[in-house]
N, C-alpha and C positions, 0 to 999 in steps of 0.2 A: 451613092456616097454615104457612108457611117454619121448617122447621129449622135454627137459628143454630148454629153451633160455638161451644161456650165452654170456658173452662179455669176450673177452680178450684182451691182448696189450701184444707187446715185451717190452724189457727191454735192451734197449742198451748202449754198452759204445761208446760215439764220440771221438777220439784219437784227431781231430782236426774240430773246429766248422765251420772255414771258409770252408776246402773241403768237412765237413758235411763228412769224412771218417770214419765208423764207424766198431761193429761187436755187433750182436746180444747175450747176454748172460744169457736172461732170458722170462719165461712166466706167465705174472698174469692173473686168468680166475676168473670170477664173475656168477654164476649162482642166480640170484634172489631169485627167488623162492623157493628154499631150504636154502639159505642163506647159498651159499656155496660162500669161497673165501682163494684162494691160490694162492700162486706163487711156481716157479721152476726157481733155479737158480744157476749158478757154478760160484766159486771163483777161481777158477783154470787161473791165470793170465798168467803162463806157457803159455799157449792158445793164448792168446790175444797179450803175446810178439812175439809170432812168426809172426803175421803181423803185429806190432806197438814196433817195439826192443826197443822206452825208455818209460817205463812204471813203475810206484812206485809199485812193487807188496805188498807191504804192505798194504798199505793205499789202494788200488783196493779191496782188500779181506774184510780191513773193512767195505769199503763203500756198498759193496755185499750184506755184511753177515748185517748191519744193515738196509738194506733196506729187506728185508726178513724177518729178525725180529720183525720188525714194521708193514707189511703188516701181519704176525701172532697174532702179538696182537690188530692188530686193527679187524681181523677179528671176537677175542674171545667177543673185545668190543660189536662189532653189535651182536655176537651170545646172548649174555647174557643180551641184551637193549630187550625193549618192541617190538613188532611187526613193523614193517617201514607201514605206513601209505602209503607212497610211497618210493619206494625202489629208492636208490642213485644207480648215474649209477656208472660205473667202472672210467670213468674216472675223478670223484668228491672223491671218494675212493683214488687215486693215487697222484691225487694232495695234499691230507692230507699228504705222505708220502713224493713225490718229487716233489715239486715245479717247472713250468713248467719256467724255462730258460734256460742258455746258458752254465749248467754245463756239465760237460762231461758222465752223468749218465743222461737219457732221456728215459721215457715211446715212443712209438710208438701213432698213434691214434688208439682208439677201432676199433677191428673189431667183429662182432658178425657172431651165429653159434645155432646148434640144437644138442642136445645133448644126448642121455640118462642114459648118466655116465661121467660126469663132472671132477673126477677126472684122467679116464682114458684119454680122452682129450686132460688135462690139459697136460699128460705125451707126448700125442704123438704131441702136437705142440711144445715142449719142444726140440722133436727129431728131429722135422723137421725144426725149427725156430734156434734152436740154435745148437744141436749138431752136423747134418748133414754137417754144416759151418766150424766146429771149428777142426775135428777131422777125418782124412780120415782114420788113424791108427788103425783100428779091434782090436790088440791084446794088448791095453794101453789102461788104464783107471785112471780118477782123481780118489780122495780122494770123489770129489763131487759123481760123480759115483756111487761108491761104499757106499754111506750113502743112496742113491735112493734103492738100493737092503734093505737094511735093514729098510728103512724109509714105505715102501708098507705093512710087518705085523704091525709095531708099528704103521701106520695110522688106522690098521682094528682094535686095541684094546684101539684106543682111547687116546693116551700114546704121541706123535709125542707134542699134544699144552700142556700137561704138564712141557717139559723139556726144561729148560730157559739157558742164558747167564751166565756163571761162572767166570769170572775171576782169575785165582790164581796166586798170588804175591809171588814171592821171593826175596832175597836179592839181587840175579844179574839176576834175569829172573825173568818175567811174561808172562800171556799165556792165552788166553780168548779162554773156550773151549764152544762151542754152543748148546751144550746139558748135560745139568745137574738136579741131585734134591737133595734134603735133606732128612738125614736119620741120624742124630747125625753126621754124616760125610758125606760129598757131595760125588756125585758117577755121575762122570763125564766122558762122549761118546766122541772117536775121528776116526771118519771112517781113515784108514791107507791102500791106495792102493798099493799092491804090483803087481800088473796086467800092471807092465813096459814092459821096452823093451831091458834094458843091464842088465846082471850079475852084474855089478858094482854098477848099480842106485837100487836093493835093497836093498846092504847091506849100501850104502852110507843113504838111507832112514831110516835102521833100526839104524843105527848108530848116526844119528843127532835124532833120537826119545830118543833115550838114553841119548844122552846127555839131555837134552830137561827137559826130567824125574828126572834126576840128579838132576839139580838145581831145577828143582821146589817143588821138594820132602823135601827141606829145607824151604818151604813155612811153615807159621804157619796153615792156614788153615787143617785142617783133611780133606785127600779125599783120593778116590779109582778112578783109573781110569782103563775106559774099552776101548779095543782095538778093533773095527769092524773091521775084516780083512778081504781085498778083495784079492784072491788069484791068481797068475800069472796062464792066461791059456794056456801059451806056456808049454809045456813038456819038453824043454832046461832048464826052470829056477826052475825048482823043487830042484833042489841041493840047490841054489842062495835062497831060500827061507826057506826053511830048518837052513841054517848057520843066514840067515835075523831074525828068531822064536828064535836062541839062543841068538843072540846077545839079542833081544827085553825081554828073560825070564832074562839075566842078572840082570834089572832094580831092584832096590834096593827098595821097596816101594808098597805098595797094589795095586794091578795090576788086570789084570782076558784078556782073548783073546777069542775074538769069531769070529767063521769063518763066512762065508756065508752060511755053509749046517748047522749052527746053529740057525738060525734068527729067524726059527716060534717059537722056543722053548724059548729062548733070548727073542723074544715080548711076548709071555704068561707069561713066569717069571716074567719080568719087569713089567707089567702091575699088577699082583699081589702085589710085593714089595710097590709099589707108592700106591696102594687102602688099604693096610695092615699098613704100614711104615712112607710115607709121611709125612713131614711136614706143 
């Protein structure tokens, strides 16, 4: 198999500029030649508070999830432009998205690499730039995590650069969910890790979901939302999750739950629906 040249850079947050103290939270990787380009990156600010205790976790998750977003659509832009004459490097790419100053969100410089599977790569400096830093805990996993399980078939049927940004408004709640499409009614993705570490911190997850659901299900918009559920692999919290699945069926509102041992079947489905249905 052909060795691709690609360029990549980390993606980190500076907590503070003067001691340059920072933590690694993402990776963007550019293979030319195929005109591949993607990032990997976790909003899981939990993470980051553990060594930086004041941190706006709101505003961190959007500024994440919008830089991700933008590196996706800017990549659909080059996919769908005419041939590059001469191909931009990665870090002429990056600066379109993050402007190199003294924000607290900062590219690394390129480093470059050989390749001959660019996406696989992409995952494994992913785990060693960012995840091996942030998380020494084996038996917990973010939300981000567990979109990565489900994100791997939806990449192979093509489905991952269709589903965009949704916003849904309600009277006393809104809620930007990052994967959605249309189909007379939006039908909107929310990875939901249950692969903690207390009995408590399920049901207390499954419990602020519902609420969550509650009010937004008063939203006017019509949607259906889908649960990717990442399941606890300790053998103590099978009970704890169990009682976490009833509270979450309570939810008043077009709903649907998919495991992990459901995912290749969920991206085939899906992948029909949008080529069938789409808007």
């Amino acid at each position: 198999m052909k060795n691709l040249a690609y360029q990549f850079s980390v993606l980190r947050y500076v907590h503070d500029t003067a001691t340059q103290e920072f933590v690694n939270i993402g990776v963007a990787l550019f293979a030319p030649e195929i005109g591949f380009f993607q990032a990997q990156c976790t909003d899981s600010y939990s993470r980051v508070s553990g060594m930086f205790l004041k941190i706006d976790g709101g505003h961190f998750r959007q500024i994440v999830r919008r830089i991700q977003t933008q590196i996706e659509v800017l990549a659909k832009c080059h996919a769908d432009s005419l041939p590059f004459e001469k191909a931009p490097s990665l870090e002429s790419l990056l600066t379109e998205i993050l402007p190199v100053d003294d924000s607290a969100f900062q590219f690394s410089k390129t480093g470059v690499g050989l390749s001959p599977d660019p996406r696989r790569t992409l995952m494994e400096l992913y785990h060693r730039q960012v995840e091996e830093y942030l998380s020494n805990d084996l038996t917990r996993r973010s939300d981000d995590d567990v979109w990565r399980v489900f994100r791997e078939p939806l990449d192979r049927v093509h489905v991952t650069p269709r589903l965009k940004p949704k916003r849904i408004i309600a009277p006393d709640f809104e809620y930007e969910f990052q994967r959605s499409w249309k189909n007379n009614v939006w039908h909107v993705y929310e990875p939901v890790s249950f692969d903690l570490i207390e009995e408590s911190s399920l049901l207390d997850k499954a419990n602020r979901w519902y609420g969550r659901a509650r009010c937004l299900f008063e939203s006017r918009d019509r949607f259906k939302v889908y649960f990717l559920i990442g399941e606890p692999r300790t053998e103590g919290l099978k009970a704890a999750f169990s009682k976490a699945q009833n509270i979450l069926h309570k939810i008043e509102g077009e709903k649907d739950f998919i495991l992990e041992s459901e995912r290749e079947s969920f991206a085939s489905h899906l992948a029909g629906e949008i080529d069938s249905h789409g808007e």
